[in-house]
ROKE-442519 format. One record per residue (C-alpha): residue number from 1; residue in three letters; x, y, z. Coordinates in steps of 0.1 Angstrom, whole numbers. Example, Ala and Ser with C-alpha at 12.3 -4.5 7.8 and 13.67 -1.06 7.14 Angstrom:
residues 2
1, ala, 123, -45, 78
2, ser, 137, -11, 71
//
This chain:
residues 310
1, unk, 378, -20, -1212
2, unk, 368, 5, -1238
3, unk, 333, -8, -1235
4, unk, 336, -2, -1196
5, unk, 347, 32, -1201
6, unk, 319, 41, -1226
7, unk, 291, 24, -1206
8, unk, 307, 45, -1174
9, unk, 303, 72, -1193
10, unk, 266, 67, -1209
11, unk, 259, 59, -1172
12, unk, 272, 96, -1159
13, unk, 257, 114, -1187
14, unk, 227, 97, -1175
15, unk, 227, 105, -1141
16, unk, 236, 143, -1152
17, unk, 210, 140, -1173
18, unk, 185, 133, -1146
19, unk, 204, 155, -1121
20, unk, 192, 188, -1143
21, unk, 163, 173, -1146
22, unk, 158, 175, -1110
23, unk, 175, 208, -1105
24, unk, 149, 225, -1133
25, unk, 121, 212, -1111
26, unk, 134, 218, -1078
27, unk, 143, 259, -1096
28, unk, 101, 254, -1115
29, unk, 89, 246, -1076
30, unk, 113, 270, -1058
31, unk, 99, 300, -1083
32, unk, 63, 291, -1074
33, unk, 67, 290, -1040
34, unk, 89, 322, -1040
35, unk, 57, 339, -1066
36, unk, 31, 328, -1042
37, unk, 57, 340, -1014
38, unk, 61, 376, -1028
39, unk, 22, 376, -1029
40, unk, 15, 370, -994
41, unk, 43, 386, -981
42, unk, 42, 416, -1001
43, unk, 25, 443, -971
44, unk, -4, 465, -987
45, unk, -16, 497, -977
46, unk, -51, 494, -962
47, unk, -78, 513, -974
48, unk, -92, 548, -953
49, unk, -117, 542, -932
50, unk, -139, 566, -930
51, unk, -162, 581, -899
52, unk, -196, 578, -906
53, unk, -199, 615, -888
54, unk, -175, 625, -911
55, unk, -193, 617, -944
56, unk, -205, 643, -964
57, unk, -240, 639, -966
58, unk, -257, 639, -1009
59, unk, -258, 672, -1017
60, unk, -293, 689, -1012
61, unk, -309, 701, -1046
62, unk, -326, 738, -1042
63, unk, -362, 741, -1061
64, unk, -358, 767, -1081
65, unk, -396, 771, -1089
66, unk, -420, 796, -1069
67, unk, -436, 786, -1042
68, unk, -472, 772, -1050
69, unk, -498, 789, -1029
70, unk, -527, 769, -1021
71, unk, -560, 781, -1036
72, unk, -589, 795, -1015
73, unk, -616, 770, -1008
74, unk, -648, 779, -1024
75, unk, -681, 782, -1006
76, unk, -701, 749, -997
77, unk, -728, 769, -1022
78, unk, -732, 790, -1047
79, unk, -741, 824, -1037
80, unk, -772, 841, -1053
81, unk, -774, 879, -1054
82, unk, -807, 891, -1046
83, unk, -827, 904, -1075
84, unk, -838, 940, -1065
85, unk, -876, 947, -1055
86, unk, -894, 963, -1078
87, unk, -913, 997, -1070
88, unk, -944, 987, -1048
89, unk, -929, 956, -1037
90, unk, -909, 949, -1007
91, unk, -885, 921, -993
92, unk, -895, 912, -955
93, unk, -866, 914, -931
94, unk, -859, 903, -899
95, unk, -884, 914, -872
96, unk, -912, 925, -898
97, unk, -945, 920, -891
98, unk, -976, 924, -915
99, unk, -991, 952, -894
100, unk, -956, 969, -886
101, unk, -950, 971, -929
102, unk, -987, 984, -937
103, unk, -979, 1011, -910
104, unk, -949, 1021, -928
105, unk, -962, 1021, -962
106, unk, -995, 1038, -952
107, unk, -1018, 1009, -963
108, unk, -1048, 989, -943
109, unk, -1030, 955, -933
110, unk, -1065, 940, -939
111, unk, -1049, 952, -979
112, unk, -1016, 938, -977
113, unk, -1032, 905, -966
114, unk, -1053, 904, -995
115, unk, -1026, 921, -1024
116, unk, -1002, 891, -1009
117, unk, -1032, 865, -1005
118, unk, -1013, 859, -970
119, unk, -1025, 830, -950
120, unk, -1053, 834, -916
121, unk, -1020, 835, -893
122, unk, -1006, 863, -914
123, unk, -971, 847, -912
124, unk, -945, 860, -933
125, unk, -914, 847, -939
126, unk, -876, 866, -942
127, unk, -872, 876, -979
128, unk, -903, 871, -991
129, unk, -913, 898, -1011
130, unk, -946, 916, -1003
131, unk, -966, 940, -1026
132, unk, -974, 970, -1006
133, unk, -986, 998, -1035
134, unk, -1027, 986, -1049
135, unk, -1025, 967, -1079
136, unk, -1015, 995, -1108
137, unk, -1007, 1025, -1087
138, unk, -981, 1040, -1100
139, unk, -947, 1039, -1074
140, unk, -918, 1057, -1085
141, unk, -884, 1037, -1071
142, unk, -877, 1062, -1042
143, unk, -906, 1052, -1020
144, unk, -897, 1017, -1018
145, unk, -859, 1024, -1019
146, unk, -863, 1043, -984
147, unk, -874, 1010, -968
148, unk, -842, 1000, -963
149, unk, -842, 1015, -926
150, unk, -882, 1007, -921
151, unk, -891, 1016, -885
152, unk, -897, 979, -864
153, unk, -932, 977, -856
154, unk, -935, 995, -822
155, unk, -952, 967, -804
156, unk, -920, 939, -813
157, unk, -901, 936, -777
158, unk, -862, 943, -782
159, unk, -852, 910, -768
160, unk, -870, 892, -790
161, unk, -863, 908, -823
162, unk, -845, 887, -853
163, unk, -825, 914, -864
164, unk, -791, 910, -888
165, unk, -757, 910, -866
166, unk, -751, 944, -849
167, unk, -719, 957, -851
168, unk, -694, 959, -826
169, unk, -698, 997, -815
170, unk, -738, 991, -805
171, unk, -742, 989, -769
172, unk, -756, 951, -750
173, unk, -785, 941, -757
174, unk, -791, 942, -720
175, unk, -791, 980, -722
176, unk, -813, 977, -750
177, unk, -840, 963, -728
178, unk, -842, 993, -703
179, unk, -866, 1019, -726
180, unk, -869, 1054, -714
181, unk, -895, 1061, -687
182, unk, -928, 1077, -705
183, unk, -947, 1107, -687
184, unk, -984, 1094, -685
185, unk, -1011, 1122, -681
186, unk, -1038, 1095, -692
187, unk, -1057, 1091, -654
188, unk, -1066, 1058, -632
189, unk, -1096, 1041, -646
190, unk, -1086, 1050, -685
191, unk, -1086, 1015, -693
192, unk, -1107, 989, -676
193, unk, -1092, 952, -668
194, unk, -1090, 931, -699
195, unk, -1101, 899, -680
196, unk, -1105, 892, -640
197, unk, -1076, 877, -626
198, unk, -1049, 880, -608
199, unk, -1016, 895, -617
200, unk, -987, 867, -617
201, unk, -964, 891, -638
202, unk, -956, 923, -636
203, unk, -945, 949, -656
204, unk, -906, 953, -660
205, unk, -900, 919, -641
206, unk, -874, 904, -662
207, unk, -879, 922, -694
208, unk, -918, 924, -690
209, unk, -936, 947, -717
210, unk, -969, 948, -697
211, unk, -983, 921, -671
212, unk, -996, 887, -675
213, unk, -1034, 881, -659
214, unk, -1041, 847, -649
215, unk, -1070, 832, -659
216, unk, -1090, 802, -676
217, unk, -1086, 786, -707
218, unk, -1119, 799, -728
219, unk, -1128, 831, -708
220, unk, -1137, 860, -725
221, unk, -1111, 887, -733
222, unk, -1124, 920, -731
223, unk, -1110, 952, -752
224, unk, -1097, 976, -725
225, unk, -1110, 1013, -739
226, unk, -1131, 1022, -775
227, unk, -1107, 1019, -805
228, unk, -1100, 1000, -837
229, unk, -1084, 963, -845
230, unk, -1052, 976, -862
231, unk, -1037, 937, -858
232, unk, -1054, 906, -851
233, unk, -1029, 872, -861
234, unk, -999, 854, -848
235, unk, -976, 867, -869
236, unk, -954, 880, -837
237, unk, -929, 859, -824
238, unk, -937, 846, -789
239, unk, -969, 865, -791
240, unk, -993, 834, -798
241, unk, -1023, 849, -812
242, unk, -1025, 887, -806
243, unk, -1049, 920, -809
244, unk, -1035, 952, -810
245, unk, -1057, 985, -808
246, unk, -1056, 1018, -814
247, unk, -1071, 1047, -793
248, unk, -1075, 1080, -803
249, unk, -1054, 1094, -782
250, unk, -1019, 1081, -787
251, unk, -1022, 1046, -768
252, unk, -1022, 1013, -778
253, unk, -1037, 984, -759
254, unk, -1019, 945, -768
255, unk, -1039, 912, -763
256, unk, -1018, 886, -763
257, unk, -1021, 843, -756
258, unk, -1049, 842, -772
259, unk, -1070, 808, -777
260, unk, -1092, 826, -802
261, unk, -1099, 855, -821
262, unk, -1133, 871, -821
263, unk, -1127, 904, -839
264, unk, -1107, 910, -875
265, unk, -1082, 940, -889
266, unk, -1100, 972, -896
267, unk, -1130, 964, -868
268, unk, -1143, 995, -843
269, unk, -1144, 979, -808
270, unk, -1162, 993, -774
271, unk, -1148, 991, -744
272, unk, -1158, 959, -728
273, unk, -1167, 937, -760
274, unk, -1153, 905, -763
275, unk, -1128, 901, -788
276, unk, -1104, 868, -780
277, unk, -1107, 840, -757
278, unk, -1077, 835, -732
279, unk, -1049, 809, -742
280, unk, -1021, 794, -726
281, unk, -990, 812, -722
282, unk, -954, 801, -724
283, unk, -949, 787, -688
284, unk, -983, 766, -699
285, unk, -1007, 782, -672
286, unk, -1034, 799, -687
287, unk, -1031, 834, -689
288, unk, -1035, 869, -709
289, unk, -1008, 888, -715
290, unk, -1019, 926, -717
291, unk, -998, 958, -727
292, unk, -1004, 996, -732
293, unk, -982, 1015, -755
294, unk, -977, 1054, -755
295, unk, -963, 1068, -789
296, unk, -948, 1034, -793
297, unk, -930, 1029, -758
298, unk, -949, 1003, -735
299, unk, -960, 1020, -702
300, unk, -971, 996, -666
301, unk, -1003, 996, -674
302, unk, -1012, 997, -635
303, unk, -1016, 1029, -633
304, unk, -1037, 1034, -660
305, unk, -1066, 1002, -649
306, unk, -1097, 1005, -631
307, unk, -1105, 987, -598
308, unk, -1081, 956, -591
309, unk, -1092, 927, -616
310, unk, -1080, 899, -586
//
């Protein structure tokens, strides 16, 4: 019986035994699932969302260093100063001519072609530098400086001229063009006709200087009145080949369109001698271009001509 008892009694212990056993893991299970519980339940406090138009942009970082101001662009060249002429020398400018700069320094052009060993044209180019004083002669520096504002030679027309920029104040060229009229005394039959032909510009029309003779390639040019070659060359723009002479008595009679020259610089010529043969103009016809000059200004020569040359 006691052995009944004790074996009851093992068997309880046992099963209490077991029983706590359970309970501790039921209590190890029920604490997990009540931890995991308290983290999923737990509520949290979602974080701020933020407008993007509210965002406050980076902050913008001044320069504090001066502004850099771009440098100026040098010239495609260099630019060369001019080396000043020496006395007795002078640097050709626009519109020069041989004759016009022998006028001016009081010297025989038939000189200042042969000082400068210029070509048979007589061409001269813009700043080339001309000896205008004879080889030796003494020239103080004045009488070249004053050649700054050398007179244009008389028989250049204005529309043609190659002059520097004018300034703004100076008036149209247009008005340029329209010289002052010139009182003629000289009477009808002063000059006779340069060449037969007839008259297919006059003078004034369109700028004209003097009139423009038709004629034929080769035929004899004829100087209008006794005087002296004082330019025979092409040297004049839009001239061709050109004589000018002088008269005694203030005129000067312009050959121009020349094929050939018959007469040089310095020659005495008689009214009637041949001294070019006609050329072809700029429109391509054959023709003379003829002008008179009074004290420089070009007069129609109409007036001033023999019998009609048609």
């Amino acid at each position: 019986m006691r052995k009944l008892v004790v074996m009851h009694r093992e068997g309880f212990e046992s099963r209490r035994s077991n029983s706590r056993t359970a309970i501790a893991g039921v209590t190890l299970v029920a604490g997990i699932a009540a931890g995991l519980a308290g983290c999923t339940s737990t509520p949290r406090t979602p974080a701020p969302i933020v407008e993007s138009s509210a965002m406050t942009a980076p902050p913008v970082v001044q320069s504090t260093a001066p502004a850099i101001t771009p440098a100026p662009v040098a010239p495609l060249g260099p630019t060369v100063a001019q080396a000043p002429v020496e006395p007795g020398f002078y640097r050709v400018k626009p519109g020069d001519t041989p004759y016009g700069i022998s006028r001016v320094f009081k010297q025989k052009p038939a000189d200042l072609v042969k000082w400068n060993n210029l070509p048979e044209s007589k061409q001269v180019n813009i700043g080339q530098v001309l000896r205008v004083a004879p080889p030796g002669a003494a020239v103080s520096a004045s009488s070249t400086a004053s050649t700054s504002k050398m007179a244009e030679p008389p028989l250049l027309p204005t529309a043609e001229k190659s002059a520097a920029p004018k300034p703004a104040a100076e008036k149209p060229a247009a008005s340029a063009e329209r010289e002052p009229a010139v009182s003629v005394t000289a009477p009808k039959g002063t000059f006779a006709w340069p060449v037969r032909g007839e008259v297919v510009r006059k003078f004034g029309a369109n700028g004209n200087k003097g009139i423009d003779i038709e004629g034929k390639v080769g035929q004899p040019v004829k100087a209008a009145a006794l005087g002296k070659v004082v330019y025979a060359g092409s040297g004049l723009r839009s001239y061709g080949r050109m004589i000018i002479v002088k008269h005694s008595n203030d005129f000067l009679t312009a050959y121009a369109y020349n094929e050939k020259l018959l007469v040089k610089e310095g020659d005495t010529v008689k009214q009637g001698a041949t001294i070019a043969d006609i050329g072809t103009g700029p429109s391509g016809t054959p023709a003379l271009h003829f002008e008179v000059r009074k004290s420089g200004a070009a007069v129609d020569p109409m007036p001033l001509l023999g019998a009609a040359g048609g």
